[in-house]
C-alpha positions in Angstrom: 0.0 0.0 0.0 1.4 3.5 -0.6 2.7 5.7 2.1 0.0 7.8 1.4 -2.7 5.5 1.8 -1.5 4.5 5.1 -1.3 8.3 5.8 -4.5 9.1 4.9 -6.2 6.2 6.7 -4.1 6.8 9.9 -5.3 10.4 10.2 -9.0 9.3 9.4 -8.8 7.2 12.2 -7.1 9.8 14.7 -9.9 12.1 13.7 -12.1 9.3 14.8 -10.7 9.0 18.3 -10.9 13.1 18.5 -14.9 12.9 17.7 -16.0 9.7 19.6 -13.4 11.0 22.7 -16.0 11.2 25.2 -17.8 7.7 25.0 -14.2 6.1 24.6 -13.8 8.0 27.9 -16.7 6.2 29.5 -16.0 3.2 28.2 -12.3 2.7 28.5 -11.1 5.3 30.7 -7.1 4.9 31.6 -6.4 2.3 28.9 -5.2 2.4 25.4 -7.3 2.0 22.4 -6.2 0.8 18.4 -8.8 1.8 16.2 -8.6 0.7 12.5 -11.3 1.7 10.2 -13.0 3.4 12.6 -13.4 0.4 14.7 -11.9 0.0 18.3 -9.9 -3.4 17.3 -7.9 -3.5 20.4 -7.5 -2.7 24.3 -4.6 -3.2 26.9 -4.0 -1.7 30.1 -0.5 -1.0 28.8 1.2 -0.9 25.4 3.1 -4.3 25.3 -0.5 -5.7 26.2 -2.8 -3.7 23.3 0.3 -5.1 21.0 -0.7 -8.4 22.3 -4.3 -7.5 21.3 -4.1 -6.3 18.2 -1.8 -9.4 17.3 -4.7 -11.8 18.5 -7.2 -9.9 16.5 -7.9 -10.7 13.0 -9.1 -7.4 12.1 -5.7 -5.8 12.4 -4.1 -5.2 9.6 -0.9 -3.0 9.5 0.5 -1.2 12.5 1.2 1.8 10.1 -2.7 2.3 9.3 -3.6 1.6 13.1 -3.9 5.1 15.6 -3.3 4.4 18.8 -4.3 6.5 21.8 -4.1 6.8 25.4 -7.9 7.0 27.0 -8.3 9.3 30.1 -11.2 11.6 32.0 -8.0 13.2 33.2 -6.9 15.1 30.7 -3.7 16.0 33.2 -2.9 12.4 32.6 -2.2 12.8 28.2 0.7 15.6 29.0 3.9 14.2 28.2 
């Protein structure tokens, strides 16, 4: 798949995760998420366990296409 492709559909699917924020917040509140598609495809409690996740799911496809975000109420929590 081109680069571009992959960029396109891994924005789309940040964009996603920026407009459904507030019921991921309810649902998965201090956990990450993988959304592919506009699908939540995966959920871990830390990174090395959403990797596990995604690799058990069939509906992930590549890593590059795949937005991945941190999911808190506490919005003191996403600083870096």
């Amino acid at each position: 798949m081109p680069a571009s492709v992959a960029l396109k559909n891994y924005l789309r699917d940040k964009q996603w995760i920026e407009a459904h924020y507030k019921g991921l917040s309810e649902k998965y509140n201090g956990k990450y998420v993988a959304v592919a598609a506009g699908r939540v495809i995966a959920v871990g409690n830390t990174v090395p366990k959403l990797k596990e996740a995604m690799a058990d799911n069939s509906l992930f496809g590549s890593p590059v296409e795949t937005a991945v975000a941190y999911i808190t109420v506490d919005s003191s929590a996403m600083l870096l």
